[in-house]
Every structure is written in C-alpha cells, then in structure tokens.
N, C-alpha and C positions, 0 to 999 in steps of 0.2 A: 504494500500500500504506500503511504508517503515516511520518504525515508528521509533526515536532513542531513542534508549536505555540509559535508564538515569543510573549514575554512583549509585553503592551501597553507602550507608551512611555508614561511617565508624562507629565505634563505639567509645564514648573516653573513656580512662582507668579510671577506678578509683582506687579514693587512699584512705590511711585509716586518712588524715591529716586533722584538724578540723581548718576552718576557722575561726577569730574573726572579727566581726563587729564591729565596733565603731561608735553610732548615735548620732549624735551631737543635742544640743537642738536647738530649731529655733530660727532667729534673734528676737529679741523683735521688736514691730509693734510700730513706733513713734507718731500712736495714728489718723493723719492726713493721707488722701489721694492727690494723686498730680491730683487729676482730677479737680481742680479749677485753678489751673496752667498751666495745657497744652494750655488755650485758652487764656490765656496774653504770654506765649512764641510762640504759631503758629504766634499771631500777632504782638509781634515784626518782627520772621522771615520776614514776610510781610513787613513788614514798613522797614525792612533794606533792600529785594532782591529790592522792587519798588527803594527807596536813592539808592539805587548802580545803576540802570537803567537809572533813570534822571541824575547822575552823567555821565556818560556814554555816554551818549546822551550830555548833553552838552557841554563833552570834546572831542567832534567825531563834534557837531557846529562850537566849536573856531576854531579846525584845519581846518576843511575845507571853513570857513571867511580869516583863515589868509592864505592860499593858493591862494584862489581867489582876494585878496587886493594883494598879490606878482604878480599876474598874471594881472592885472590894471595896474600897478605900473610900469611892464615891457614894457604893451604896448602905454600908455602912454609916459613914456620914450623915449619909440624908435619911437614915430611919432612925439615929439618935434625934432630928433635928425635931420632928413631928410626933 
C-alpha cells in the first residue's frame, strides 16, 4: 500500500586536511580495588537513613505528646473554671 519514502543520504564533502590525535597514557592503577569498601559504605548508608528515621519518629512523638498534654491542660482548665 503506501510506503514512505525515506530521504536520500546526503553525502559529506571531503577534504584534503589531516587530523592529529593526541593519546594520552592511562591513569596509573593505585594498585587496590574499592570492592572491599562498597560494603562498609552501603552500611553506613544504612545505619545513617535507619538514625535519620528513629530520629524522625521521635520528633513526630514529642510533638504530638506535647499537643495532647496542651489539649489536657485546656480541658482540664476549663472544667475547674465552671
């Protein structure tokens, strides 16, 4: 049926200009790999995201004790008053 027509490839010019490469040598290899380290840095990760969590948590406790003690506090208050 209908097919579309794909654009011709242009062609690029060429030129007579000669390009220089410049290869650098490789970094020097410091001998040690860090594969013995990924697994004391995943676990600190760990041990910091869980302390940030319980921290978290227990500052999401105090506030909602010290809301609930203000909220005592008031109706207590108001049934001495009357």
């Amino acid at each position: 049926m209908l097919r579309p027509k794909l654009p011709d490839i242009p062609t690029l010019p060429t030129s007579n200009t000669v390009s220089t490469q410049h290869s650098h040598a490789p970094a020097p290899s410091a001998g040690r790999t860090l594969a013995p380290w990924v697994g004391a840095v995943a676990a600190v990760a760990v041990v910091g995201v869980v302390l940030t969590a319980l921290l978290a948590a227990v500052a999401v406790s105090a506030v909602s004790v010290a809301i609930a003690a203000l909220v005592l506090r008031s109706l207590v208050n108001g049934a001495n008053k009357r």
